[in-house]
OpenMM code with the backbone's topology and positions (N, CA, C; nanometers):
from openmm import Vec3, app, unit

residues = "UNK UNK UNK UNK UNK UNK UNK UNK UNK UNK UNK UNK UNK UNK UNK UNK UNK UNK UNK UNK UNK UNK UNK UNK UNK UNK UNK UNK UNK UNK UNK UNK UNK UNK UNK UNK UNK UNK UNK UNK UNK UNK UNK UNK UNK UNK UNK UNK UNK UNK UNK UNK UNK UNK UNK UNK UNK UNK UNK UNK UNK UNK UNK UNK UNK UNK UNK UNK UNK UNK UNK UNK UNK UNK".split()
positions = [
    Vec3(-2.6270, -0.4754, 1.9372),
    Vec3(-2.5453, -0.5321, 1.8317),
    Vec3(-2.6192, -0.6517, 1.7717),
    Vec3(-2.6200, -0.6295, 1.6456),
    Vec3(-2.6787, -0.7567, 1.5669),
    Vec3(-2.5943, -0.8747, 1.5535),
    Vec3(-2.6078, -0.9828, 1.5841),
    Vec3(-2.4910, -1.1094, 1.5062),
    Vec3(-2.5911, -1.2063, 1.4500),
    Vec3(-2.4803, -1.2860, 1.3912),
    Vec3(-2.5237, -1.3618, 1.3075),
    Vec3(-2.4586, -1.4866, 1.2591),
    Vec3(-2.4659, -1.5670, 1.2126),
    Vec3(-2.4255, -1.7127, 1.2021),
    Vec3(-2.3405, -1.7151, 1.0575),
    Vec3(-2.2129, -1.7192, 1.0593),
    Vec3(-2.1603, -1.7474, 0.8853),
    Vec3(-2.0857, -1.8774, 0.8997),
    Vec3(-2.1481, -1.9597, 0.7939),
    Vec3(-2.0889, -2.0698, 0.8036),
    Vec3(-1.9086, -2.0679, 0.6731),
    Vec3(-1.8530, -2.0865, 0.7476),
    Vec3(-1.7057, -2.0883, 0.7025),
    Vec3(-1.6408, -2.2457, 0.6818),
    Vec3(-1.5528, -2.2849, 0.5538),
    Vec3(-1.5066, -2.4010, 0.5623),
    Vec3(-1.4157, -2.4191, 0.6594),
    Vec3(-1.3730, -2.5415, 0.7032),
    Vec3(-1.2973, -2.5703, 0.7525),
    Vec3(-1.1576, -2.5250, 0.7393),
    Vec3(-1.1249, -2.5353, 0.5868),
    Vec3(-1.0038, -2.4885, 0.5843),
    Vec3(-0.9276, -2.3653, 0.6225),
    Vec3(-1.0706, -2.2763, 0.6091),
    Vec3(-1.0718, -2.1205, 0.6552),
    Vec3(-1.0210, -2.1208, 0.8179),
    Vec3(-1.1738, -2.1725, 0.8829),
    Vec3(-1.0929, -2.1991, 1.0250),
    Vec3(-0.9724, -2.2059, 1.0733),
    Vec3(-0.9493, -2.3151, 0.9935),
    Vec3(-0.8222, -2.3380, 1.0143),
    Vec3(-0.6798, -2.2199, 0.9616),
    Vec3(-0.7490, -2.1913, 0.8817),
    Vec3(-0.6178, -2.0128, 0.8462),
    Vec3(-0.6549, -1.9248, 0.9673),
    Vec3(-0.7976, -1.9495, 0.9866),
    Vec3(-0.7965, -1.7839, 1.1296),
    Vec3(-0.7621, -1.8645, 1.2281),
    Vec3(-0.7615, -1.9549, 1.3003),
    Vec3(-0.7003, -1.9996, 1.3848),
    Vec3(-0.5251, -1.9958, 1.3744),
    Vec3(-0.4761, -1.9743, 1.2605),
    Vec3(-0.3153, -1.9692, 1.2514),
    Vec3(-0.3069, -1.8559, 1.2594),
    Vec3(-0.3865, -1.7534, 1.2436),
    Vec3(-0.3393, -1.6307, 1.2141),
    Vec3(-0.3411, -1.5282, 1.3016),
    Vec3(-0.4739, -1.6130, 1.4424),
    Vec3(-0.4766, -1.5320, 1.5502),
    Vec3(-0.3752, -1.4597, 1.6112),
    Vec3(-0.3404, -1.3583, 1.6802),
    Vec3(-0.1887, -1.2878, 1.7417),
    Vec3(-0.2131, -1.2978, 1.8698),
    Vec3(-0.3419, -1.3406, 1.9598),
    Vec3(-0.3155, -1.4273, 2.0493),
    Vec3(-0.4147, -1.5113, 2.1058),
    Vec3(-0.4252, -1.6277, 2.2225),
    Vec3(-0.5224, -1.7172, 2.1625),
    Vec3(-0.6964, -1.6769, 2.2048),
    Vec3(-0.6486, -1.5841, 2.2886),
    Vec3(-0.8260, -1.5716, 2.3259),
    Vec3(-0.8740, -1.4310, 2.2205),
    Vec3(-0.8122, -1.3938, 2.1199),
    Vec3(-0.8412, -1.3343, 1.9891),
    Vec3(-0.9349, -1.3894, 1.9605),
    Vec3(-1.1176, -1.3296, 1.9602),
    Vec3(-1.2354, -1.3597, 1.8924),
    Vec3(-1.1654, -1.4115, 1.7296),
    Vec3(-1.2578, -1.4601, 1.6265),
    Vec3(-1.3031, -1.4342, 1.5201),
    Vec3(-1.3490, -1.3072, 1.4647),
    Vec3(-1.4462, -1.2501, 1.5335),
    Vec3(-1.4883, -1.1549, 1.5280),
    Vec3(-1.3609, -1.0287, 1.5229),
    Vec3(-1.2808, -1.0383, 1.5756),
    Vec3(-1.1920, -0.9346, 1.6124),
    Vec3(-1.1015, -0.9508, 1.5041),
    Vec3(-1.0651, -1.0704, 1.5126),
    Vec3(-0.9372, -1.0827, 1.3584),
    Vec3(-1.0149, -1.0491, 1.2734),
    Vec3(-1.1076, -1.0476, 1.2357),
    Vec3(-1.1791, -1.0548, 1.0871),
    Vec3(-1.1765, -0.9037, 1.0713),
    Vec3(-1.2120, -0.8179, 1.2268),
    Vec3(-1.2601, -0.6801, 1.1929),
    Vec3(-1.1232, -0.5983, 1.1444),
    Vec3(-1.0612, -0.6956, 1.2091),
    Vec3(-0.8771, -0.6465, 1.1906),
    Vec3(-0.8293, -0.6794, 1.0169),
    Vec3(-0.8296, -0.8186, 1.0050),
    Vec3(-0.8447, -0.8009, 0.8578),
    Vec3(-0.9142, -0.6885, 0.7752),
    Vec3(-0.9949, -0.6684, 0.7866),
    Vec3(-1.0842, -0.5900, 0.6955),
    Vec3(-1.0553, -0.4320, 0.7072),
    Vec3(-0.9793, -0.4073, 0.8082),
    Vec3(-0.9324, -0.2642, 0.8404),
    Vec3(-0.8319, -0.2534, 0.7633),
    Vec3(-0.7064, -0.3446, 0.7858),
    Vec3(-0.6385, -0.3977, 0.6563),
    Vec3(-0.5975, -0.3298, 0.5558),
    Vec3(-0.7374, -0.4389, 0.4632),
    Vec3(-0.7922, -0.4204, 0.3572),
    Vec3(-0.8197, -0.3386, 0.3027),
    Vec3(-0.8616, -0.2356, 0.4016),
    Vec3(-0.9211, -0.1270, 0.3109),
    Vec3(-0.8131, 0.0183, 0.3159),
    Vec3(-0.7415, -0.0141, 0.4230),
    Vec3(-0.6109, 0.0638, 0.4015),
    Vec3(-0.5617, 0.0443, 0.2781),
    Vec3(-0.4766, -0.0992, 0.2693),
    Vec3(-0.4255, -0.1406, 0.1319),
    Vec3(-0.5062, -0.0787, -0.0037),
    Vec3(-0.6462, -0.0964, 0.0134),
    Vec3(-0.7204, -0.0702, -0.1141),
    Vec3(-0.6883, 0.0787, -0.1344),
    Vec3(-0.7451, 0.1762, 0.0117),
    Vec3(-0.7279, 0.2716, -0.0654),
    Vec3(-0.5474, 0.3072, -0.0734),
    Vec3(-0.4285, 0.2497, -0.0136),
    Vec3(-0.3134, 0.3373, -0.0796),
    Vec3(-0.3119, 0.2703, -0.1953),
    Vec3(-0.4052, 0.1585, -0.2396),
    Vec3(-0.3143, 0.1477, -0.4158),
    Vec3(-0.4139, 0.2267, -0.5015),
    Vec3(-0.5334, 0.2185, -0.4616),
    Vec3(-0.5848, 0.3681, -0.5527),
    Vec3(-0.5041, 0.4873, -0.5526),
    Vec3(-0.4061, 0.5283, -0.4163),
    Vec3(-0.3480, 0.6627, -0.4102),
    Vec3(-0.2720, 0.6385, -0.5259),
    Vec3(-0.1817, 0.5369, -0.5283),
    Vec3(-0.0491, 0.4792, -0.6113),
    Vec3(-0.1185, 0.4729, -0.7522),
    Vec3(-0.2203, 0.4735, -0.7801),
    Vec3(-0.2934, 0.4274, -0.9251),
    Vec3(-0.3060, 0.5743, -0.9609),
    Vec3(-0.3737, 0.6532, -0.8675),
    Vec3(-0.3913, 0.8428, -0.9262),
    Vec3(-0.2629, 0.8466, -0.9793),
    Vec3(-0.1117, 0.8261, -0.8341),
    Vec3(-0.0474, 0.9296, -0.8915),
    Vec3(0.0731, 0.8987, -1.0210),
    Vec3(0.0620, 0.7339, -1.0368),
    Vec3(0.1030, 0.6818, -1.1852),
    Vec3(0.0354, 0.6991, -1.2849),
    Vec3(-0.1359, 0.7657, -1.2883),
    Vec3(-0.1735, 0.8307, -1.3996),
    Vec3(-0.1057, 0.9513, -1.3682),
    Vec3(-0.1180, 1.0106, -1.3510),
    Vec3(-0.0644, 1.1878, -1.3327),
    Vec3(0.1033, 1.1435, -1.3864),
    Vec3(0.1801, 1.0474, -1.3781),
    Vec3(0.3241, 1.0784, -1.3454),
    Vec3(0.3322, 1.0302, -1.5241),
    Vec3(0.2115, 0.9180, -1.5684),
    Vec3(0.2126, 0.8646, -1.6869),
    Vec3(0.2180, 1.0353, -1.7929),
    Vec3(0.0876, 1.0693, -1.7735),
    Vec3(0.0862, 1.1918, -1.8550),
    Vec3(0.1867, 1.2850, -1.8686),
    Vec3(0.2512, 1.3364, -1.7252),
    Vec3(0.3244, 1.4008, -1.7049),
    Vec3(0.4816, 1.3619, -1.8222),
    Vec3(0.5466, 1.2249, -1.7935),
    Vec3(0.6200, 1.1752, -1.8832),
    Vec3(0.5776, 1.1735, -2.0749),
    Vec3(0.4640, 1.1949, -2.1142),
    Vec3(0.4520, 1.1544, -2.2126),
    Vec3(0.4755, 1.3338, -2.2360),
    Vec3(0.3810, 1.4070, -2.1778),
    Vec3(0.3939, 1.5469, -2.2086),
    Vec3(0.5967, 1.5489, -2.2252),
    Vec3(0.6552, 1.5028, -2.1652),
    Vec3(0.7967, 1.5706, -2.1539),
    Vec3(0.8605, 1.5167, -2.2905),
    Vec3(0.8292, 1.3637, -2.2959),
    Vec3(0.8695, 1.2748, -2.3998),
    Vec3(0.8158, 1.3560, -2.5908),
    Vec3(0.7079, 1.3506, -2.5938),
    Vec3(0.6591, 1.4107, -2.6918),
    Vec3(0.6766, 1.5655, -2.7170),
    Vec3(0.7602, 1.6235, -2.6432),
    Vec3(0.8081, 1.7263, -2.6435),
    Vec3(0.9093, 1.8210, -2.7684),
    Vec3(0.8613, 1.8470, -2.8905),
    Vec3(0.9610, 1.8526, -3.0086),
    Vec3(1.0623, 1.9855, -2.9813),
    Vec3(0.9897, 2.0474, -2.9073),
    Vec3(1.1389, 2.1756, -2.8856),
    Vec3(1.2293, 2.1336, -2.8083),
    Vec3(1.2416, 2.0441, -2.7516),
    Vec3(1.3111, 1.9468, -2.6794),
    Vec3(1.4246, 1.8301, -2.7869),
    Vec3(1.3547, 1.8134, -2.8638),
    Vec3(1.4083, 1.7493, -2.9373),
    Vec3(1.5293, 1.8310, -3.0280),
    Vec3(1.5031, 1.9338, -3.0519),
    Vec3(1.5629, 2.0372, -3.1486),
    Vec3(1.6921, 2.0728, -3.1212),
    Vec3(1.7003, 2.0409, -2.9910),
    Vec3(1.8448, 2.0566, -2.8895),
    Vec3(1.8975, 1.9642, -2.9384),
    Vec3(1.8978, 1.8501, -2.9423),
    Vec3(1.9833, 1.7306, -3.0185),
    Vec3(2.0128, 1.7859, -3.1818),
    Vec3(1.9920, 1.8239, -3.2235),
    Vec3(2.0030, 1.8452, -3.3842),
    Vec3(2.0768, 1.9869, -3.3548),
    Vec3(2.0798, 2.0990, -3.2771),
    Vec3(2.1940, 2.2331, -3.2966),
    Vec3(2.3340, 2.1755, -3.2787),
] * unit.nanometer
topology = app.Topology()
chain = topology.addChain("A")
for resn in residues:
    res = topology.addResidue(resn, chain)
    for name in ("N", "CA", "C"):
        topology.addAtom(name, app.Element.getBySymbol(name[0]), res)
């Protein structure tokens, strides 16, 4: 395993130290935990971004629909 030195502000510290879930929780471990996270979150809002394009089109196809419209006017 490679490591390596990142220098972090203080203030940071001080958030991963609040945020640990318990106290002999590395850095290393919260961070990897954060970032697992992260990339969950990222990809369900890409899922949520596909399927509000698809649901966008889908609505406009129904909306712009003139034989649809024709029913209001018989």
């Amino acid at each position: 395993m490679i490591q390596s030195t990142v220098l972090l502000d203080k203030k940071i510290i001080g958030m991963l130290k609040k945020t640990k879930e318990y106290p002999k929780q590395t850095y290393n471990e919260l961070i990897e935990k954060m970032i697992s996270i992260f990339v969950k979150v990222k990809q369900s809002n890409q899922y949520d971004e596909f399927l509000h394009k698809i649901q966008q089109e889908k609505m406009k196809e129904l909306w712009d629909n003139k034989e649809e419209g024709a029913w209001e006017d018989a």
